[in-house]
Structures are given as C-alpha cells and as structure tokens.
N, C-alpha and C positions, 0 to 999 in steps of 0.2 A: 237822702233816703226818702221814698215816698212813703205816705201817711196813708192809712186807709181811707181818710178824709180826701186826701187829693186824691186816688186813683177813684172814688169813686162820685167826684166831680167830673172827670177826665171821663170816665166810663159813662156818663151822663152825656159830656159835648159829644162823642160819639155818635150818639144817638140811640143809645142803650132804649127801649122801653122799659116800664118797671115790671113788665113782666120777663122780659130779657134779664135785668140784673136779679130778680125772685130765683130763675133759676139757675143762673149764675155763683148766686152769691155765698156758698161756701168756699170756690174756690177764689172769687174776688175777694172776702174777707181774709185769705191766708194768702193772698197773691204778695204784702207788704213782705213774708217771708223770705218769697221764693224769689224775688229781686234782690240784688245785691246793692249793694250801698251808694256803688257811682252808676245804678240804673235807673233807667228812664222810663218810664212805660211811658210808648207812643199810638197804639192802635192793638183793639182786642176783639176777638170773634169768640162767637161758642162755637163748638164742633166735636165729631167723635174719630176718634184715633184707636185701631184694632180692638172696638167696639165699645171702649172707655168714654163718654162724656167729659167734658171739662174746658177749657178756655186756650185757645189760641193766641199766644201776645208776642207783641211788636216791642223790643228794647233798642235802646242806642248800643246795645251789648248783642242781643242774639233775639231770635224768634224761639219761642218755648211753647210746649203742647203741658198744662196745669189740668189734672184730675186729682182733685181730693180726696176721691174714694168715698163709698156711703159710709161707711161709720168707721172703719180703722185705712190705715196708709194714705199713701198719696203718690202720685206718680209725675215727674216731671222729666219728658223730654228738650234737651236743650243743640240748638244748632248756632251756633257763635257766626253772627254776618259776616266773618272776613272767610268762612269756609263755606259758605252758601254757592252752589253753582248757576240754579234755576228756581223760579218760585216762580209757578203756574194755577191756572184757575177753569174749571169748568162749569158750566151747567146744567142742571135738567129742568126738569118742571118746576118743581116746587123748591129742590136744593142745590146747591154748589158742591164742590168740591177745590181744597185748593192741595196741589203738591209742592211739595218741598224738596230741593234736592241739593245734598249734601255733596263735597270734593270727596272721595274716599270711601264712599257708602252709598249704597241704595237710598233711592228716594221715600219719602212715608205722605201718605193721603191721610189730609182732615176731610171728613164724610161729614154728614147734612150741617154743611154752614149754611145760614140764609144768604141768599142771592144777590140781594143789594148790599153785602155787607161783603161779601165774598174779593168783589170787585175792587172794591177798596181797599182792600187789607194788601192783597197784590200790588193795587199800586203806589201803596205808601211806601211796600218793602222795597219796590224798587226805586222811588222817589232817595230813599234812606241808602243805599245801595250804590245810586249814582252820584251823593252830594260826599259820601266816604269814600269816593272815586274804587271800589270795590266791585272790579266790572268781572262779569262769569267768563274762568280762560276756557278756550275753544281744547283745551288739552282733554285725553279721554280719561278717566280713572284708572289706578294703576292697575285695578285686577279688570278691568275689561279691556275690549278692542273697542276700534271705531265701531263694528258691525253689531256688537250687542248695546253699546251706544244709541246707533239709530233704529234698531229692533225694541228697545224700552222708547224711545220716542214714539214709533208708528203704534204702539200698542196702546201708548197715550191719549193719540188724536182717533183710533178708531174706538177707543173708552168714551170719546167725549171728554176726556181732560181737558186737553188739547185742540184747538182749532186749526183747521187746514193752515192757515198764515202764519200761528205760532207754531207748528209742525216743520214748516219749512223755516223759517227764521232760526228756531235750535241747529234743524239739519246745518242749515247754511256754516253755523255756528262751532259743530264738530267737524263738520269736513273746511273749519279752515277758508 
C-alpha cells in the first residue's frame, strides 16, 4: 500500500514543482485512500474534468480523475486499463488536454493539463498498456456504429485533440 510519504517522493521524481504539489496537495494527501492496496501509482497530472479541479493518476490498476472537493465530498472517476480503448492528447497554447476513452462508454476530456506534462502522461499509459499486452480492439462499442465511431474521431482532430496522423491511425484502427 502506498504511504503518503512514497507518493509524495514519487510525485516529486515526476517533476511535480512545489507549487504544482501546493495546489495539488489535498487531493495528493488523500490519494493513499483512494488507491487500493495492491496499487501502484505510476504517473500524475493536475487537470479539470466537467469543470472540477483535481488529479489525473496512472495505476498498475486503472487511470482515475481524484477531486477532493473544497470543503465536503470528493469525486473519483475510475477507468480499469484492461477496458481502456484510446487515450489521446492535445494541445493549445498554453494547455493540453488528454481523452480517455472507455470500451462501452463515451470518452471524458481532462481540460488545462500543463503541456509538458500532458505528453507524458499518454505515453506512459500507453508504455503501461503495451507491456500488460492490453492492446485497443479495432471492435466498435456496442451502442454505436462504425460511422458515429469515426464522426467522434473527426470531431476530435478538428477540436485539436487529435492530430491529422492520430486521426488517421484510430480511423485505420476502426475500420479494421
């Protein structure tokens, strides 16, 4: 089980600044909760998720979106990696964005991830992804078709999610 003490060495190798983990750090103080016993934290972003603040984390178990809430609840989203289909990243000027997207469910956008951080976070998940030999099948979700398949994809890359190569690379991806 992680210690607050280890994840917040861990969140340090990252390359956390102290003002990154300053505003972090209620949901990094109660992150030892929200992990279970045989988790790992491997990689954390800050980000905002339907307009909530809170932390972005990488397990040997799942990817989780952690808001603490300012003064009551807390909100945790949880996507288990063996049901992960695509995990994507964009950017603008100043911020990222990365999506997530679930077998069975609509995808969800983390909003202002920092940039240099953003990139990373993607590619560990998929680093993590490839070595669990947990590769995204080309099959489409039960309640869609291929066509609203590739219609949430173009709406992707013309958001800036998405980049023309990864735009094509999914396509290629659904259509088999």
């Amino acid at each position: 089980m992680e210690t607050f003490a280890s994840l917040d060495k861990k969140i340090e190798q990252l390359g956390w600044s102290k003002m990154d983990r300053f505003l972090g750090q209620k949901e990094i103080k109660h992150l030892t909760t929200v992990l279970m016993a045989d988790e790992e934290l491997i990689h954390i972003v800050q980000g905002n998720l339907n307009s909530k603040q809170g932390v972005l984390f990488l397990s040997n178990k799942r990817i989780g979106f952690y808001d603490k809430g300012f003064f009551f609840g807390a909100k945790l989203e949880s996507f288990p990696l063996k049901q992960i289909s695509s995990v994507n990243y964009g950017s603008g000027m100043i911020f990222a964005e990365i999506a997530i997207y679930n077998t069975g469910r609509s995808g969800e956008i983390i909003r202002n991830v920092a940039k240099d951080k953003a990139k990373s976070f993607v590619d560990k998940v998929t680093e993590i992804l490839t070595a669990l030999e947990i590769v995204p099948q080309a099959t489409p979700h039960a309640n869609f078709s291929i066509g609203d398949e590739l219609k949430k994809l173009a709406e992707l890359r013309d958001s800036g999610v998405l980049t023309e190569s990864e735009f094509l690379v999914q396509k290629q991806r659904i259509l088999g």
